[in-house]
Structure formats: C-alpha cells, structure tokens
C-alpha positions in Angstrom: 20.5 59.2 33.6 21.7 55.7 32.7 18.7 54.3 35.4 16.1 55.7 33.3 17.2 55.5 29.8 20.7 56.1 28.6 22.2 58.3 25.7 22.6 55.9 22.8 26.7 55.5 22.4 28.1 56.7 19.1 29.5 53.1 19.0 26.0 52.1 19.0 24.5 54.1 16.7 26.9 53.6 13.8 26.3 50.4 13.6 22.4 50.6 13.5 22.8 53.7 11.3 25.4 51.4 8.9 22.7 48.6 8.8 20.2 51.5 7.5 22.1 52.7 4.7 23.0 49.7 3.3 19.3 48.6 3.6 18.7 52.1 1.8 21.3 51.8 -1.0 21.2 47.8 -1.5 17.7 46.0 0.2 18.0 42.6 1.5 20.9 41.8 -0.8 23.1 42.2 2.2 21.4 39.6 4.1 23.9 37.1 4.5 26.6 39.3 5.5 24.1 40.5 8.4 23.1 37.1 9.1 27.3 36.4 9.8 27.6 40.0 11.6 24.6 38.7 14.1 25.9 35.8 15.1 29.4 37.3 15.8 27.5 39.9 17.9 26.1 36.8 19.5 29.8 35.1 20.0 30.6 38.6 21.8 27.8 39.0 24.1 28.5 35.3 25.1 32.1 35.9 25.6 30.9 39.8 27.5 29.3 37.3 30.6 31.0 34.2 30.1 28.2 32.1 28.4 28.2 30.3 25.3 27.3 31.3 21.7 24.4 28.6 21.7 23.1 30.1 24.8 22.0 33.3 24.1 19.0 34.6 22.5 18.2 38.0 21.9 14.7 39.6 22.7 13.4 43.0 22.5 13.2 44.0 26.0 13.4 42.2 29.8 10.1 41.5 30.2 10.3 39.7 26.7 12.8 37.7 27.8 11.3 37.1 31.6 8.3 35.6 29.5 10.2 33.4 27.8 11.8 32.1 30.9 8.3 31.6 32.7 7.1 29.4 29.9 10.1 27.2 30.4 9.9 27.3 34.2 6.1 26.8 34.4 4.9 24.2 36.5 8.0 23.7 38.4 7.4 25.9 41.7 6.7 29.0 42.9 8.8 31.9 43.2 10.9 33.8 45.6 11.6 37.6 44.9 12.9 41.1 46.3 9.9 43.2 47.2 12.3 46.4 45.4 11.8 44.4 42.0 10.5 45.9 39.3 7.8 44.9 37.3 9.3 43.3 34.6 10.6 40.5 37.2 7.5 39.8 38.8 4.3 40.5 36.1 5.4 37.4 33.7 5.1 35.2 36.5 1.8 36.3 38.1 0.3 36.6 34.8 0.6 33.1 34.6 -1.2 32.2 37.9 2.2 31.3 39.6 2.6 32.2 43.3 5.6 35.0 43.9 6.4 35.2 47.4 7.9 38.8 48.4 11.8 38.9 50.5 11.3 42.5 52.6 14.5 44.0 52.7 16.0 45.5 55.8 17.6 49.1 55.3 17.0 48.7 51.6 19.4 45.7 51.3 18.5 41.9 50.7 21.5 39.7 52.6 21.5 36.5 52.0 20.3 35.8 56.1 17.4 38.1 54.8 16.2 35.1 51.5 17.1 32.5 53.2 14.5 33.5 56.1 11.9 34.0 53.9 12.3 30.8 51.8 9.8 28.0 52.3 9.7 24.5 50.7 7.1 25.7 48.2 9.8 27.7 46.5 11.9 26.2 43.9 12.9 29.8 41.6 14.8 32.4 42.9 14.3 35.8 41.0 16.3 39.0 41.8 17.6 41.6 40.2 21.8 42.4 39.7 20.8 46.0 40.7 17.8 47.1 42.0 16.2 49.9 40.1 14.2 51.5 43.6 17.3 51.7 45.4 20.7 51.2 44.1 21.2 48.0 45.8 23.8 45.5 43.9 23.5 42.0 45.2 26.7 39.6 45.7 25.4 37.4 42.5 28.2 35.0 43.4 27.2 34.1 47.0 23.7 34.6 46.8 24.1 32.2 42.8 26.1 29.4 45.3 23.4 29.4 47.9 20.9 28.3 45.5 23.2 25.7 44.1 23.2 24.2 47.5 19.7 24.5 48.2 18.5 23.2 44.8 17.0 26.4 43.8 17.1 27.8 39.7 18.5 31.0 39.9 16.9 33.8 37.6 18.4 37.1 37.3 17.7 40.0 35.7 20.6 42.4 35.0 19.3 45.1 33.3 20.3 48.0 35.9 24.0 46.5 36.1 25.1 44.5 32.6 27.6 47.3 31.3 29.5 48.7 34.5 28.9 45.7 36.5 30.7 42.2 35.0 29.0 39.0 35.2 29.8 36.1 35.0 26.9 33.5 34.5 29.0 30.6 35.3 30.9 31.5 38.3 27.6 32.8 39.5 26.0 29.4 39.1 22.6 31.3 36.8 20.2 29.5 35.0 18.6 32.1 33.5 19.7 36.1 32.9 17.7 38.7 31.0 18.6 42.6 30.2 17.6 45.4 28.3 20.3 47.2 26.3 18.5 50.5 26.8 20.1 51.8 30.2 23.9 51.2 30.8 24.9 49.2 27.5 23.9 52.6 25.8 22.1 50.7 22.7 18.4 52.4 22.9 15.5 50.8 22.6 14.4 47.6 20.9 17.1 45.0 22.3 17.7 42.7 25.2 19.4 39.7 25.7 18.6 36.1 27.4 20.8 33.7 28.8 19.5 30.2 29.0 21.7 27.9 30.9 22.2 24.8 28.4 20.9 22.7 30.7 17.8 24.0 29.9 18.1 23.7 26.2 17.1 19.6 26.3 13.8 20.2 26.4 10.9 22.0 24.1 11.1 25.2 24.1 8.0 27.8 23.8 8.2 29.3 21.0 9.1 28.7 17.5 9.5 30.3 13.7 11.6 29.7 10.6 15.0 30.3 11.8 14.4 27.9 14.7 15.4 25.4 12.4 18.8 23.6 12.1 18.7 24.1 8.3 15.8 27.3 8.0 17.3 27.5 4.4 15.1 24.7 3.3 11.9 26.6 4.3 9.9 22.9 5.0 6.8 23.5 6.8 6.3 20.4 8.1 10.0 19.5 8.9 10.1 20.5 12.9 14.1 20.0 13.0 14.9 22.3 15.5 18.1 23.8 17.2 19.4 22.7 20.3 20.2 26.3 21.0 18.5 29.4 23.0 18.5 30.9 19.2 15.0 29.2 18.6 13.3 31.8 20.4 14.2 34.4 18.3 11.8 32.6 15.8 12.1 35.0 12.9 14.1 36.7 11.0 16.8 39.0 13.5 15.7 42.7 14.2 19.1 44.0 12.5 19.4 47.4 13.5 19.1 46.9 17.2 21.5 43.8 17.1 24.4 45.6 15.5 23.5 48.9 18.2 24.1 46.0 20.3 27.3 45.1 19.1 28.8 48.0 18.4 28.2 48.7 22.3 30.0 45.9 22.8 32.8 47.3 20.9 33.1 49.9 23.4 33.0 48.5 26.4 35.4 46.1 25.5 37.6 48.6 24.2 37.4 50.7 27.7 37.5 47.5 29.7 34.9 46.5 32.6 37.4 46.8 35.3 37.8 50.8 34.1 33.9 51.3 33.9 32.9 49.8 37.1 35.9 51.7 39.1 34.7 55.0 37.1 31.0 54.8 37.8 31.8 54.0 41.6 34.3 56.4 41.9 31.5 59.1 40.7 29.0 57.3 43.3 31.2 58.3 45.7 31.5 61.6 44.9 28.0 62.3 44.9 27.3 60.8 47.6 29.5 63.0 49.7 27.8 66.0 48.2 24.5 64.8 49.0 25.4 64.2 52.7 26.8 67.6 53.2 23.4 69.0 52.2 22.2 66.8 54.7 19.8 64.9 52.4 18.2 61.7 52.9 20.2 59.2 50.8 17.6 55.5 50.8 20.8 54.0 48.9 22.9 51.2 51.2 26.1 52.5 51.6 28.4 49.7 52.0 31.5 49.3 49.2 30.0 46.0 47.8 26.5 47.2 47.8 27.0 50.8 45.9 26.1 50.7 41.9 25.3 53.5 39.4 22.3 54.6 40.8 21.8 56.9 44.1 18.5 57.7 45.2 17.4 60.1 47.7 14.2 61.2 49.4 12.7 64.3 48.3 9.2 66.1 49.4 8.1 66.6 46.0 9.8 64.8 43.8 7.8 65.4 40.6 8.5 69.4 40.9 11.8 68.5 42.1 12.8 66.6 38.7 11.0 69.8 36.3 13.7 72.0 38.5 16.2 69.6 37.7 15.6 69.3 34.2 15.8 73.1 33.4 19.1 72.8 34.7 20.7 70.4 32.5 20.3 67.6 35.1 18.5 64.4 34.4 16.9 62.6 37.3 13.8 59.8 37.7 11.1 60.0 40.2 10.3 56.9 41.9 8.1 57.4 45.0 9.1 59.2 47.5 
C-alpha cells in the first residue's frame, strides 16, 4: 500500500544497511567517502526530475520541506490550493498567518477551468499536489505549470503521492518549488524527502543555516557567513547518511527499471482493479479518465475502519480515509 507507506526496496535498504556497518566496523573515518557518495545521490535525484545538482536539498519529510518553502515565499501573497490537499501542503502556510484560499473540485478532479475560476488578484502562489492522496487524482503538471507562467503565479508542488511511477520534469513543468517524501512510491522508508528550489530563488537569503552551509565548512569560522549559492544550505548540518544512501540506492532501481516501465505497470494494474471493483458494483470516488488515473484507487465503503481489519487478515493492505 504504496499510498500509505511503502515496503522499503532491497535497493534501499542495502545501502542504508552498508552505511551502518561501516559506521559499526570503522566510525566516522569513512566520512569523506560518504560526503562524495551524497552528493552523487544528489547529482542523481537532480538528473531523476531534470533539476540541477545545486538545486536540490534534502529534508526529512514534505512538511519539512513545505516549511522551508513558506519562509522563502513569506510575504509575497496568498495562496491558492486544492481543497483534496493534504495537510502537509496547507499547515506550513497557515501556521504562518498566510491566507490559503480553497479550489472545490468538481467530480473529484481540479481542471484547469476549475483554478482559474477560483483565482483572485490576492493570489500570487499556486500549491497542489502531483497526486492527490484523498482521491487518486494526477494533475496535468505541464498545463496547469504553463498557466501560472502566464499568469505570473509561483508554482509549488508537492509530489509525494507520484515522484517514483510518475516522471517529472521541473523544467518543462515551469516549478518553482517541489517537495516529496521518499516513504510511499520511492520505497526508501522514513526519514527522507527532497526539495527542489528553482535557482531563481537561490539569490536571495535563505532561512536557515549551519556549518555545511558554508562554501568552505572545512574551515569551521564562526564568524565567516560565506555561504552557498545553492539549495544545499538548508540542510545546515551534517547529512542524515543512512536515509540519503536508502535514497539513492532507490534511485538505482528505478533507473534500472526505467520510468516509462513503472508508470505503464502501475496503470496497467489500475486498470485492472478498477474493472474488478465495478463488477462488484462498488462506488469508485477515483476520476476515471486515462490522464487523470495514478497508483491509488479509492472507493466508498460503509464502514471503512472494520472494512480495512477484514482486509488486513487477508493479506491485503488498504488506508481509511473518510468515507
């Protein structure tokens, strides 16, 4: 139940599990090795969504990253959203006294017709998510990423229900900002996300600093603020190692496979599901067109919570999310 929380990938867990025994047989003596091995990882998650190396900055989780994105954004208008997001989209921003105006979807889908009714002058940051967690719904990045080019809008995405089966491609897709956890389709656990900061962006101050933020952190000056010009800085301290290489070796799969073969796999069983479901005559809350379908099918159930329990005992992993 990739929505939820995926298996970790063997892929994944040999490299976190490698990291561990060579902090086990040798300490920190490794430690520039690792150093070289991260930013490698960080060269192949750029290449994985068509960013650059000095734009990308890994974080813990999505809501992590979201934060960081907020700070930067903060001040510069209020925000647009999909009423399906999930929290991790929508808290950073309200926590910080900014104004989030909801898009109400029609049929569980958000069409570009749909935003662009509900935008208003006030608005200056579009947030929405690649897939949406409630229902399934995968958005057309590429349109909706050249609408706000043309209406002067900074795009924010937040790809954690879709980086892994979905590509993306931040450039094509015109996004200023793209966060993700690397616990659901990317296999890696918990522990890791990633942030793309257009470098646009990377000009000014950002919010947060430590010693690696530095240009040269192997002098260790505390009173020498020479920082990067890279989305790096945010990672402020010393990299969280094990997650990283999960990360990577992730990567390594995925790449090996190819995204092409994942996405037409995963839709493929989509399909197939979805046929079943409808011959049982179930209610299925998921938009059915070709360019809308993604990993995740939901129907409506009357008890869901008893439903999932039954489920379970079977072997069969599902989430309850409402109705």
């Amino acid at each position: 139940n990739p929505a939820g929380g995926s298996p970790v990938s063997k892929s994944a867990a040999g490299e976190a599990v490698r990291y561990y025994n060579e902090m086990l047989e040798n300490g920190d003596t490794c430690w520039d090795e690792w150093l070289v091995r991260t930013e490698g990882i960080r060269l192949k998650l750029a290449d994985f969504i068509h960013a650059g190396k000095d734009e990308i900055a890994f974080t813990t989780n999505t809501s992590h990253g979201m934060n960081h994105v907020v700070q930067m954004l903060k001040g510069l208008g209020n925000v647009l959203t999909m009423r399906d997001e999930f929290p991790s989209s929508t808290f950073p921003w309200l926590n910080q006294g900014i104004k989030v105006n909801f898009v109400e979807p029609e049929d569980g889908v958000y069409s570009l017709e749909t935003i662009e009714k509900a935008l208003t002058q006030d608005v200056k940051i579009l947030v929405t998510s690649y897939v949406q967690y409630k229902t399934g719904f995968r958005q057309d990045l590429q349109r909706l990423g050249a609408f706000c080019r043309e209406r002067d809008l900074i795009f924010v995405v937040n790809a954690t229900q879709a980086l892994g089966i979905f590509p993306v491609d931040v450039r094509k897709c015109h996004i200023d900002f793209l966060v993700f956890t690397g616990l659901k389709w990317l296999t890696t656990g918990y522990g890791i996300g990633g942030l793309f900061v257009n470098r646009k962006w990377l000009d000014q101050p950002l919010p947060s600093a430590g010693w690696r933020s530095a240009i040269n952190p192997g002098l260790m000056d505390n009173q020498l603020l020479d920082l990067k010009h890279e989305a790096s800085v945010l990672e402020a301290g010393s990299p969280h190692f094990p997650t990283v290489f999960a990360l990577g070796g992730a990567l390594n799969l995925f790449n090996r496979i190819g995204q092409e073969e994942i996405e037409s796999r995963v839709l493929f069983l989509t399909k197939i599901l979805r046929k079943a479901l409808e011959e049982m005559n179930l209610t299925i809350v998921s938009p059915s067109g070709d360019s809308q379908l993604s990993g995740i099918t939901v129907i409506k159930a009357e008890n869901p919570a008893v439903l999932v329990k039954a489920l379970r005992e079977k072997g069969i992993f599902v989430s309850a999310r409402g109705e």
